[in-house]
C-alpha positions in Angstrom: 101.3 103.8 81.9 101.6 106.1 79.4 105.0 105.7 76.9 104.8 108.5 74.1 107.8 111.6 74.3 106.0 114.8 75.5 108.7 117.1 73.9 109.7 118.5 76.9 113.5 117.4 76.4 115.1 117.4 73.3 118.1 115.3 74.4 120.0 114.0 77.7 123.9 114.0 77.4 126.2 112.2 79.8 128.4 114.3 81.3 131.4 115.2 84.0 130.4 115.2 87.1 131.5 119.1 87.7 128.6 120.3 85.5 126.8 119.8 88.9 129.2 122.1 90.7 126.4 124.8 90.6 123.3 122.9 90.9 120.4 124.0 92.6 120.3 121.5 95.5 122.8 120.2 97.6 121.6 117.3 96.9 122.1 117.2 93.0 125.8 119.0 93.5 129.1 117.3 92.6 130.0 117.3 96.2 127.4 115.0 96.9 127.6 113.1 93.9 131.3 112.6 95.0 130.1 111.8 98.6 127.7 109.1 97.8 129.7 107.0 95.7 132.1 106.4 98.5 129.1 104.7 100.2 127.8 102.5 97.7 126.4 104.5 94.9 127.6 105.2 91.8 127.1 109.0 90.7 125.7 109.6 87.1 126.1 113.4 85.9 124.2 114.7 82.8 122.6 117.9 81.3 119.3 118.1 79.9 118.7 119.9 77.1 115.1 121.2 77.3 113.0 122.1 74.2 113.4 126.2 74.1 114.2 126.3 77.5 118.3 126.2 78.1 120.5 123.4 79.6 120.4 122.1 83.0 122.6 119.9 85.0 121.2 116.3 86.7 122.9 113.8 88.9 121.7 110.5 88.8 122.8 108.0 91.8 123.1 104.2 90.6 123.0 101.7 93.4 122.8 97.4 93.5 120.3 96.3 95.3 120.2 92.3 95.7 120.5 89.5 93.1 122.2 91.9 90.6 119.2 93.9 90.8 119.9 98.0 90.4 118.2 101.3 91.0 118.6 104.7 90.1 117.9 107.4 92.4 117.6 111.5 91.9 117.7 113.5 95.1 115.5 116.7 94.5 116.0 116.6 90.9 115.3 117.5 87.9 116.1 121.1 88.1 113.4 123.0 86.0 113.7 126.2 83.6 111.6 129.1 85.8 109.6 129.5 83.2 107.8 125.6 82.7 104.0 124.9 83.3 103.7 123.6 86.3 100.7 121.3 84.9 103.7 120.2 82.7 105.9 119.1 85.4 104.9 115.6 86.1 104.9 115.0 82.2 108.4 115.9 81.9 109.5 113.9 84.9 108.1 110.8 83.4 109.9 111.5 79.6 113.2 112.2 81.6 112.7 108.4 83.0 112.1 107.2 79.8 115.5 109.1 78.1 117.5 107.9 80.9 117.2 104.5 80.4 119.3 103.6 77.8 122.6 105.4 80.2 121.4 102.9 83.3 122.2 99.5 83.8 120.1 96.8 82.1 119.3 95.3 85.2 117.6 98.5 86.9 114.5 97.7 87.8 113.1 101.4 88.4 114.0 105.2 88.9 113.4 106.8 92.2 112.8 110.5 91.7 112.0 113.5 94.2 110.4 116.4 92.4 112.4 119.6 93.4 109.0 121.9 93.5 107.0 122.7 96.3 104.3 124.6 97.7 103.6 126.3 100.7 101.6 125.8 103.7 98.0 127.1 103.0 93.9 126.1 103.5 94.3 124.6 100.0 97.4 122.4 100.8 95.7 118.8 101.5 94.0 120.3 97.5 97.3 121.1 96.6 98.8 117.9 96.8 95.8 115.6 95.5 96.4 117.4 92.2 100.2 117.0 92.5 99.8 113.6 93.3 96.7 113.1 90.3 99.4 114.6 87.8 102.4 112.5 88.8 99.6 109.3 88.9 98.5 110.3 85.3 102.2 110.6 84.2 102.9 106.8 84.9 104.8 107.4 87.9 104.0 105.1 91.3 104.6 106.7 95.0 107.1 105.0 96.5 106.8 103.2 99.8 109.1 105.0 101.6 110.5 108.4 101.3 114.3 109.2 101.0 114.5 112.7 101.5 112.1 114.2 103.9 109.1 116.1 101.3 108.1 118.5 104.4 110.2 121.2 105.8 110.5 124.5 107.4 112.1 127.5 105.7 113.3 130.4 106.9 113.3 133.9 105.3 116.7 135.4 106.5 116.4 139.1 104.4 115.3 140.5 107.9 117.0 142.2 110.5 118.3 140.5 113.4 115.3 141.7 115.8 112.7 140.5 113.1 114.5 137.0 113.2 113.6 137.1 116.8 110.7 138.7 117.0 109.2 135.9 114.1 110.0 133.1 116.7 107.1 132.0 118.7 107.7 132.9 122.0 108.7 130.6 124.1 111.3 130.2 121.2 112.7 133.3 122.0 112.3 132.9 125.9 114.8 129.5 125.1 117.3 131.1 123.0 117.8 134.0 125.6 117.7 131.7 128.3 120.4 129.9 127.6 122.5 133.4 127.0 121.5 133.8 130.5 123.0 130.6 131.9 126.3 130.8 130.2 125.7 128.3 127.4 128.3 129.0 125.1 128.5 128.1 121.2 131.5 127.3 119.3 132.6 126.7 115.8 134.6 124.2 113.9 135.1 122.0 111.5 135.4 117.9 110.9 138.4 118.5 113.7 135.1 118.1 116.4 133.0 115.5 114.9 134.4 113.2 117.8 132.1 115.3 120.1 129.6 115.7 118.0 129.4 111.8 116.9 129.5 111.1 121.0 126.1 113.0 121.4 124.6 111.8 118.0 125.0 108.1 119.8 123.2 109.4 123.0 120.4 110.5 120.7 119.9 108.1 118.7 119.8 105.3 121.7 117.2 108.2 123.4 115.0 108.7 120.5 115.3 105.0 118.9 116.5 106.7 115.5 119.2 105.1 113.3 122.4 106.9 112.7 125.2 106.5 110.0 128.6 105.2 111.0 131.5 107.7 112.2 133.4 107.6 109.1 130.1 108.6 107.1 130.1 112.2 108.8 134.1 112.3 108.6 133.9 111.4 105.2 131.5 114.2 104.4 133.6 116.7 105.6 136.6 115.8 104.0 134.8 115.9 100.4 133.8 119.5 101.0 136.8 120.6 102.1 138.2 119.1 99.0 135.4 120.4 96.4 136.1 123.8 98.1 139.5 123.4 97.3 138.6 123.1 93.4 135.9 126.3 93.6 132.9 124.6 94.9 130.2 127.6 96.2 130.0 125.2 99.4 131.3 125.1 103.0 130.2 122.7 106.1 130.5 123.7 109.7 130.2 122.2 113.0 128.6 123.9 116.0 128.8 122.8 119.9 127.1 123.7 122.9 129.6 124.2 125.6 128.3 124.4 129.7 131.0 124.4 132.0 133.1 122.2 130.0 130.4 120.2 129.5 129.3 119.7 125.8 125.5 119.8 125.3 124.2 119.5 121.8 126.5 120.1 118.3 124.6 120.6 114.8 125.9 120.1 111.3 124.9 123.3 108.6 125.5 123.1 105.2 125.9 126.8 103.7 126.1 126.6 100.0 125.0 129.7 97.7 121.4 131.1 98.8 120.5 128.3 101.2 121.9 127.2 104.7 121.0 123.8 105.3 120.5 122.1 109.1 121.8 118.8 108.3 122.3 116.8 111.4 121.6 117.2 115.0 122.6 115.8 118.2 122.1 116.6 122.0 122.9 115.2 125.5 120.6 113.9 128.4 122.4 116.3 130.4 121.5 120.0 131.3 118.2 119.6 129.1 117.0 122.7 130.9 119.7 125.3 129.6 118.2 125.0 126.0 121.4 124.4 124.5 119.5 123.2 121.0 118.3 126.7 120.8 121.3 129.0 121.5 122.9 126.5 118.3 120.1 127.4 116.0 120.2 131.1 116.8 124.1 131.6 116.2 123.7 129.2 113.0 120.8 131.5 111.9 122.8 134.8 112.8 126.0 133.3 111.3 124.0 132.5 107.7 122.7 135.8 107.5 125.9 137.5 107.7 127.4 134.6 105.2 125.0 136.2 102.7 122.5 133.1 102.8 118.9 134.1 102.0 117.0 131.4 103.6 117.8 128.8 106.8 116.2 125.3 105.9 115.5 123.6 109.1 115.5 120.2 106.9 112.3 117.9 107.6 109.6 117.7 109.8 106.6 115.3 109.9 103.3 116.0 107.3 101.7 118.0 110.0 101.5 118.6 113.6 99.7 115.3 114.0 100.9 114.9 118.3 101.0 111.0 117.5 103.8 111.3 114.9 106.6 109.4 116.4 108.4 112.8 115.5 105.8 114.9 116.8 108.4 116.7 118.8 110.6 117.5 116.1 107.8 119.8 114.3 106.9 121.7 117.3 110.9 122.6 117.6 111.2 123.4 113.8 108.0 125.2 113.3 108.9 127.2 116.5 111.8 129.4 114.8 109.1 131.6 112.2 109.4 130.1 108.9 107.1 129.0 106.3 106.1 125.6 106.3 106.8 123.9 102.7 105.7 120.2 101.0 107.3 118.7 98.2 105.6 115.7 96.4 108.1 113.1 97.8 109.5 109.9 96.6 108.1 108.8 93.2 109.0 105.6 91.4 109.1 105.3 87.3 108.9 101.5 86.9 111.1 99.7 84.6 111.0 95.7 85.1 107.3 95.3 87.3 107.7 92.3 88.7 111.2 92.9 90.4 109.5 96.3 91.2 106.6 94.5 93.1 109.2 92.7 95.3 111.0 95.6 95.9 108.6 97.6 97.0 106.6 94.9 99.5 110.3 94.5 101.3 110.6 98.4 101.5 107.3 98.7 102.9 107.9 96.1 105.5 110.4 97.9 106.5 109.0 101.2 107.0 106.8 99.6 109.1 109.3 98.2 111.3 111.1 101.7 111.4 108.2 103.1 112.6 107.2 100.4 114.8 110.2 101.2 116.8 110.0 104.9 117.2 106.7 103.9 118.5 107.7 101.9 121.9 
């Protein structure tokens, strides 16, 4: 593993959490910073100071594991200046582990990171990553054993019209979402005032599809903190769509829209009326109303590696990759190791567990 400063960062300051108030990501925003550490975590804000290249912001999430062992974790982080070398990248991520250090516990045993970069679906792509993955390798980082967020998703570009939204759908997409026009599928809007519905149908799925689900108050809680970080000028606002058939409700989403991105967080649908394509009437009104909330793209949020038909999601990317956007990969989870031998436990468990995940979705 290599240990010598690249230069990269001149220095990494503990800060308030609100200097992640406008943060690239979600995922590295105060809101979510203040959302995790009602579930376990402890949120860590800082700004790096990079050599030349202007101050950004970075949250850090702390969390105990077992035996008062710790990890950090960062969620699509660090944000980069435009202008760095992407042969650089991996480099930097590794002197950032190093400079965070000293601010974690003693006891943290590694740091969980998820570059923020990506690249897009190409012929070259299965190149693309071996070099990503030879860089991050060479850096001293480790892939970890299980992702967090999903690396793999599909984005799309919303600076159309509304007819070239539609007409970039495959099309029996576009059949579906007129379809259920046709049969009187109607969408409404809301807020955390629904999530009873919507938390109803997320059970259903997630007994249909053998997926794990968060508890009620997870969701609720969500909710709340945006509604609260929008009180104090965050750029952010949830909302909660539903599916409605002759008073019956068919399928609700969760979209995050928060500066140039609207985000499809969560999904959930009903074994009932399957065949008015409710799931598709939601995603077109989400995409119309992100376009019209000045959003540039609509991230459908994670799909498997490829359209591998085994995938125990395999369905999932044939309904994402359905709606015209680009396909994009990020490198994933990547671990910088701090104590090995708690590491090595760590990651055999994690493993395991993975497998038993999958195992499941597999029956």
């Amino acid at each position: 593993m290599k240990n010598e400063d690249t230069g990269f960062i001149n220095n990494v300051t503990p800060a308030d959490i609100v200097v992640c108030q406008n943060a690239g990501s979600f995922l590295q925003s105060a809101m979510w910073g203040d959302f995790k550490s009602r579930f376990g975590w402890t949120a860590k804000p800082f700004l790096i100071e990079w050599a030349g290249q202007g101050v950004s912001p970075l949250l850090v999430l702390c969390r105990r594991l077992t035996l008062g062992v710790s990890f950090a974790y960062i969620p699509w982080g660090p944000q980069l200046p435009e202008s760095f070398p992407a042969y650089n990248k991996a480099q930097a991520i590794a002197e950032l582990a190093k400079k965070l250090r000293p601010f974690l516990a003693r006891n943290t045993a590694f740091l969980r990171i998820e570059p923020p970069w990506h690249f897009t679906e190409e012929k070259d792509s299965t190149e693309t990553l071996q070099k990503e993955t030879a860089l991050l390798v060479s850096a001293g980082l480790k892939r970890a054993a299980a992702v967090v967020q999903p690396p793999d998703t599909v984005i799309v570009n919303l600076d159309v019209s509304l007819e070239q939204l539609l007409a970039g759908m495959k099309p029996k997409w576009r059949y579906n979402v007129l379809l259920a026009g046709k049969k009187g599928v109607q969408v409404e809007t809301g807020g955390g005032e629904k999530l009873a519905e919507f938390y109803a149908l997320l059970q259903e799925t997630a007994a249909r599809d053998g997926i794990a689900i968060h508890s009620f108050d997870y969701y609720k809680t969500l909710f709340e903190i945006n509604i609260e970080k929008n009180k104090n000028g965050d750029n952010s606002f949830l909302r909660l769509y539903t599916a409605k058939h002759e008073g019956d409700t068919l399928a609700a989403i969760v979209v995050l829209f928060r500066g140039q991105y609207a985000t499809y967080l969560y999904g959930a649908s009903s074994n009932e009326k399957r065949n008015l394509m409710a799931a598709y009437a939601l995603q077109w009104r989400a995409l119309q109303d992100a376009k019209e909330a000045g959003c540039l793209y609509y991230d459908l949020f994670g799909i498997p590696p490829n359209d591998n038909p085994n995938h125990p999601m395999a369905g999932l990317y044939r309904f994402k990759t359905g709606f015209g956007g680009r396909i994009i990969h990020r490198p994933g989870s990547w671990d910088y190791i701090y104590k090995s031998s708690i590491y090595s436990l760590f990651s055999i468990a994690e493993f395991l567990r993975k497998k038993l995940r999958d195992f499941k979705k597999n029956r």
